[in-house]
N, C-alpha and C positions, 0 to 999 in steps of 0.2 A: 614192701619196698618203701622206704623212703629217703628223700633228697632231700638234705641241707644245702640252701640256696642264703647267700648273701646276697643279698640286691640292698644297692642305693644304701645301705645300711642297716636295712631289714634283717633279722632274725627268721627266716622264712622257711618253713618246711613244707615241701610239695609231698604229699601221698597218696596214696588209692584211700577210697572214702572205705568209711568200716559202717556198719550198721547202727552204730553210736549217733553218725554224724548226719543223718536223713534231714532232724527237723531244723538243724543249723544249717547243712546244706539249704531249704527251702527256705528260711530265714534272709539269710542271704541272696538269694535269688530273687525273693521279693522287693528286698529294698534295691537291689540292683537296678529294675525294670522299674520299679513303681513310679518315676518323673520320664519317661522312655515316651516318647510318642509312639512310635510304631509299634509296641508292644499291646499286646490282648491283654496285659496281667496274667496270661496261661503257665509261664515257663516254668515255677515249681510243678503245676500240674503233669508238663510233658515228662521230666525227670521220674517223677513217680509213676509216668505209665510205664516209660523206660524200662525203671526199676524191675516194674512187678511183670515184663513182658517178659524179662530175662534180654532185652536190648541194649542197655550198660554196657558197650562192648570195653573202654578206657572211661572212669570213673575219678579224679581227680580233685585234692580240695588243694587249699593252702593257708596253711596257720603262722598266727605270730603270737608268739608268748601261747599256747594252747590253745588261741582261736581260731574260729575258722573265716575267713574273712574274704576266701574264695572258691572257686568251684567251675568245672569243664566237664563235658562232659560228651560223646561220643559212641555213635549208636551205627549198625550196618544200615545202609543205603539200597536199592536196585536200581539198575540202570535198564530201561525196557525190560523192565519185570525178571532181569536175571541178578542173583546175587554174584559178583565182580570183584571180590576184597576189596570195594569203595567204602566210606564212612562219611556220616554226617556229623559235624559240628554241631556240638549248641544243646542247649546255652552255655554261654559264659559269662559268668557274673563275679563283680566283684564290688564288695561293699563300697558305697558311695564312701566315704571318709577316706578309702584305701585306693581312693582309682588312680590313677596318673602316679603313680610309684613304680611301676615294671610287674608289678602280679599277675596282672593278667598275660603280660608277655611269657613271663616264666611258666605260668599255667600251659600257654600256647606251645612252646617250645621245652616242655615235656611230654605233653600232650601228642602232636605229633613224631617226638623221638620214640613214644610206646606205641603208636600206630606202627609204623617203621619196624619196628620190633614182629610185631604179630605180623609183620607180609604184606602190610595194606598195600592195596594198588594206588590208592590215592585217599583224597582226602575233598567235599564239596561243605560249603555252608551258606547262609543269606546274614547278607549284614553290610557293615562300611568299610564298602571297597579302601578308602582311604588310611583305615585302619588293618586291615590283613592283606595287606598287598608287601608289607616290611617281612609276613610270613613266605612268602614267594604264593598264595594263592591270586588269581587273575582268573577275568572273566574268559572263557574256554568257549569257543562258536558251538563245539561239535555236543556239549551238553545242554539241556536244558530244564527248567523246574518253571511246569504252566505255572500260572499265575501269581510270579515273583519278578520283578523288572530286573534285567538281564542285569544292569548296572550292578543289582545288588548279589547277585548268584553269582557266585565263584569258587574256585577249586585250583586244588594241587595235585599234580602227579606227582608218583613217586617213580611207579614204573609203567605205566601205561596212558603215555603220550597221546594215543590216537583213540580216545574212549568218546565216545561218542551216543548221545541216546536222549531219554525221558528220563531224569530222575525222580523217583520217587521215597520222600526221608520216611520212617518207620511209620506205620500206624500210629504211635502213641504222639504224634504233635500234632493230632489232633481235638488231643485230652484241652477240656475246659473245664475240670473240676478235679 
């Protein structure tokens, strides 16, 4: 599948990552987080444990003129240790030279219309409230992820309003190498 997206003037193609595009993908990924305070430097790592767990559930890049210049990526979730058609966000990255153009946005709202698609019940990730709140995600009392400041955990329903629990994201974010 892919999507021809005009943005801002962009020449922009959103598609499912192919196996071509692993080490552009983590390219990317890198320079994205590399000036990032809150970041470990892990997130090519989490992507590739992803990969190789078979956790990849929506796998997204987006090129301009045949590069690749960003990248989303989305993995199942449990909620009190049951899987829920929940999904985790993350990472999403997009080449510093290319931030503040809409890519990440169109990444984002692809990304959730292929959630959408496969049933998800909803959608959680950690990051700036300030920034995924234009997604309709908001911080949810009834979920929770220990040791992430509530400010920055938030989520979207899609169909399941009243979800409520412990979340815990994939095994693989906790890859450091």
């Amino acid at each position: 599948m892919q999507k021809k997206l005009y943005n801002r003037g962009l020449n922009m193609n959103i598609r499912n990552e192919k196996r071509a595009d692993i080490e552009p993908i983590a390219n990317v990924t890198i320079a994205a987080f590399k000036t990032c305070p809150y970041s470990r430097q892990t997130e090519q790592f989490i992507i590739d444990a992803l990969r190789n767990a078979g956790g990849l559930s929506v796998s997204l890049v987006a090129e301009i003129d045949g590069t690749i210049v960003g990248h989303i990526a989305f993995s199942p979730i449990t909620i009190d240790g049951r899987s829920c058609g929940w999904y985790g966000l993350g990472p999403l990255s997009v080449l510093p030279a290319h931030q503040k153009q809409g890519i990440g946005k169109a990444l984002m709202q692809e990304g959730i219309s292929k959630l959408k698609s496969l049933g998800a019940a909803g959608c959680a990730l950690v990051g700036d409230p300030n920034y995924y709140r234009q997604f309709g995600f908001k911080n949810t009392p009834g979920l929770i992820l220990e040791g992430v400041p509530k400010e920055n955990f938030l989520a979207l329903s899609f169909n399941d309003p009243d979800a409520r629990g412990t979340v815990i994201f994939h095994e693989a974010f906790t890859a450091d190498h």
